[in-house]
N, C-alpha and C positions, 0 to 999 in steps of 0.2 A: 237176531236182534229185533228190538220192538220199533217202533216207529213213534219219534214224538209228536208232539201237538202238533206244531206250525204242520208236519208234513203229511199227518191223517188227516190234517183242516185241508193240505193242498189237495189231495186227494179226491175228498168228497167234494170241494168246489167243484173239480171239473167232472164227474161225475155228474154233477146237476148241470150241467151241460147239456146233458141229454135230453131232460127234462122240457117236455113243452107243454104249452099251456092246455088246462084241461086234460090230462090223463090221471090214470090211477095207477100209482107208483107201491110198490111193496117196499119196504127196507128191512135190511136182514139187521142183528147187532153189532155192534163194534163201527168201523170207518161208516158203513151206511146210514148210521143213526145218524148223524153229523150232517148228512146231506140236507135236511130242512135249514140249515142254517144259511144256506147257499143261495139259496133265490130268492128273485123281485119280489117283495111284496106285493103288486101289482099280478103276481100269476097264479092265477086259480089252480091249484093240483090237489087230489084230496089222494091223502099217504093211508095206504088198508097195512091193519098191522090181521094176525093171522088171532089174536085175543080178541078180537069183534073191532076195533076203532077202523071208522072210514072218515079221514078228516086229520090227520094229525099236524101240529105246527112243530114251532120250532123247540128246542128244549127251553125247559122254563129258566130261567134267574135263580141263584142260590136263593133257598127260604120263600122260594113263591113255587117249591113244589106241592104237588094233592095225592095224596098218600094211595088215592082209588083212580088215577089216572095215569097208566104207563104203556110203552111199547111189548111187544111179546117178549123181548128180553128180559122184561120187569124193570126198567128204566124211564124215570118222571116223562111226561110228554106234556106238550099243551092242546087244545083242539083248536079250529079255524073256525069263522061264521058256516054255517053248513054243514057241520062233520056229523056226526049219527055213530049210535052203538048196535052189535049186534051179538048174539053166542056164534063160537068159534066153527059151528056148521054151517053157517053161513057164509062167515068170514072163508072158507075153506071152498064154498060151494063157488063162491066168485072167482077163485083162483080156477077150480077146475071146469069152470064155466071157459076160461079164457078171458077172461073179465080184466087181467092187468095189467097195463100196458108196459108197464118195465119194471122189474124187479131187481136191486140194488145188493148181491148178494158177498160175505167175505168167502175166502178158500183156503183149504189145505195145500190144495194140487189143482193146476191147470194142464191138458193136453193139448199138445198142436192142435188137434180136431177140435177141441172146444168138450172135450169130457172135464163132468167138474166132480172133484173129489170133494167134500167138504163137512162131513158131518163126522168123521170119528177118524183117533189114530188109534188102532189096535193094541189091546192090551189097559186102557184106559177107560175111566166111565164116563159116559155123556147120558144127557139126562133122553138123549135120542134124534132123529132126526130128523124132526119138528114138522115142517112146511115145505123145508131146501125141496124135496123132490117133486112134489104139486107145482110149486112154482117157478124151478129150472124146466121144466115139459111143457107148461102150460101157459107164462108169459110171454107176452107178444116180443120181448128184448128181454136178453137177460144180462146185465153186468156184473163185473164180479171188481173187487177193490183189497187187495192184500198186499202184503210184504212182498219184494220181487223174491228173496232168499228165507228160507226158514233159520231158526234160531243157531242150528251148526252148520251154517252158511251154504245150505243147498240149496238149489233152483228150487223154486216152487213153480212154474211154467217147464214142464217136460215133454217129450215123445212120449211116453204113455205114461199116464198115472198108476202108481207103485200102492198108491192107498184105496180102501175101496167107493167105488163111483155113488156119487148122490146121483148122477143122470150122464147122459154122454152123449157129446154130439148137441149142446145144448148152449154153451156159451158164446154169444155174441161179439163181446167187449169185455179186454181185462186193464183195467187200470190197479200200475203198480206206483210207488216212490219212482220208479226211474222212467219210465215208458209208459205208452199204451198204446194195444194190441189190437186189431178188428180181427178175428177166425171168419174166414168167408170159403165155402167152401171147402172145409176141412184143413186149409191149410193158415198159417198164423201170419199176418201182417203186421209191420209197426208201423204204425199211421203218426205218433206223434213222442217226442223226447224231451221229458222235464231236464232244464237246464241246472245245475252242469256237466250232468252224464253226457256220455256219447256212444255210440251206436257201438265202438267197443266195449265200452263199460256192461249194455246192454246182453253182448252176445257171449259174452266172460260168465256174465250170470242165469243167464238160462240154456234150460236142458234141453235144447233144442232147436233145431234150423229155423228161419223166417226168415222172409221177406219185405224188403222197404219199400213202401208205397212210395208210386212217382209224386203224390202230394204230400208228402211227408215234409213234419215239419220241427218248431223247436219251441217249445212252451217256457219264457224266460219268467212270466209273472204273469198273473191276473189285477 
């Protein structure tokens, strides 16, 4: 099943959680675009899309979009005071410089270890797999923001990934609709539980053992 609004918005809220002031954050398409919408005005972060933009704000206002200004998805964006254009070898060259401090990505498949599946389901055309792998190896944090269940209600959080890896051993933080995850040392934590799931709801729906953090806690609202 897909995820509506209010809970891809709750989503990318806490997601820019992460976010502190002064870094350069990458966002992938879908729930991570969303994330500009999330933070202080007051906080300096310039958003590198992998099409050249370093600087991106929040999405625009219906009828106040610019037809030459989008995210790498091809989705309207606005820019901040500061932001700057560049061609995509550049934009590519900062990522494999190590240049970004958190990269905001969605998922097919998560593993206990933190392998991230996410650029193709076999048998199906994608137009390819873009940046995913530059900047799951080469971001200083990598978060990931998806469905906790795929659409015929399987775990997307498993013991090994079934689909093939964008990188492995790479994911940080996965924030789903029900939970979210810290991978620290290969093994999977849940550090915190969107209310009104519970730690059964949780363990019903993923394909794999974890462990709850002694600070573990319960997210009722922002």
């Amino acid at each position: 099943m897909g995820l509506g609004v209010e809970v891809r918005n709750r989503i990318a809220e806490r997601a820019a959680k992460e976010i502190q002031n002064g870094m350069v954050v990458n966002l992938g398409i879908g729930i991570p675009s969303l994330v500009p919408n999330f933070l202080p005005e007051e906080m300096n972060v310039m958003f590198h899309a992998e099409n050249g933009i370093v600087g991106m704000g929040p999405s625009p206002h219906h009828g106040d979009e610019d037809e030459n200004l989008c995210n790498a998805g091809g989705f309207p964006v606005t820019v901040v005071q500061g932001s700057s254009y560049c061609d995509s070898a550049i934009a590519f060259g900062m990522i494999r410089r190590g240049l970004i401090d958190i990269t905001i990505l969605g998922s097919l498949q998560v593993s206990e270890k933190g392998d991230l599946a996410n650029w193709i389901v076999p048998g199906k055309k994608v137009p390819g797999m873009g940046g995913a792998m530059e900047l799951a190896q080469k971001a200083r944090k990598v978060i990931v923001v998806m469905n906790h269940v795929d659409k015929k209600g399987n775990p997307k959080i498993v013991d090994t990934c079934t689909l093939p890896l964008t990188s492995a051993n790479c994911v940080d933080l996965i924030i789903t609709e029900m939970a979210v995850f810290a991978v620290e040392e290969k093994k999977l934590i849940l550090i915190e539980l969107f209310s009104p799931f519970t730690i059964e709801d949780v363990s019903k729906n993923t394909g794999c053992t974890f462990q709850v953090s002694p600070n573990f806690k319960i997210i009722e609202d922002y």
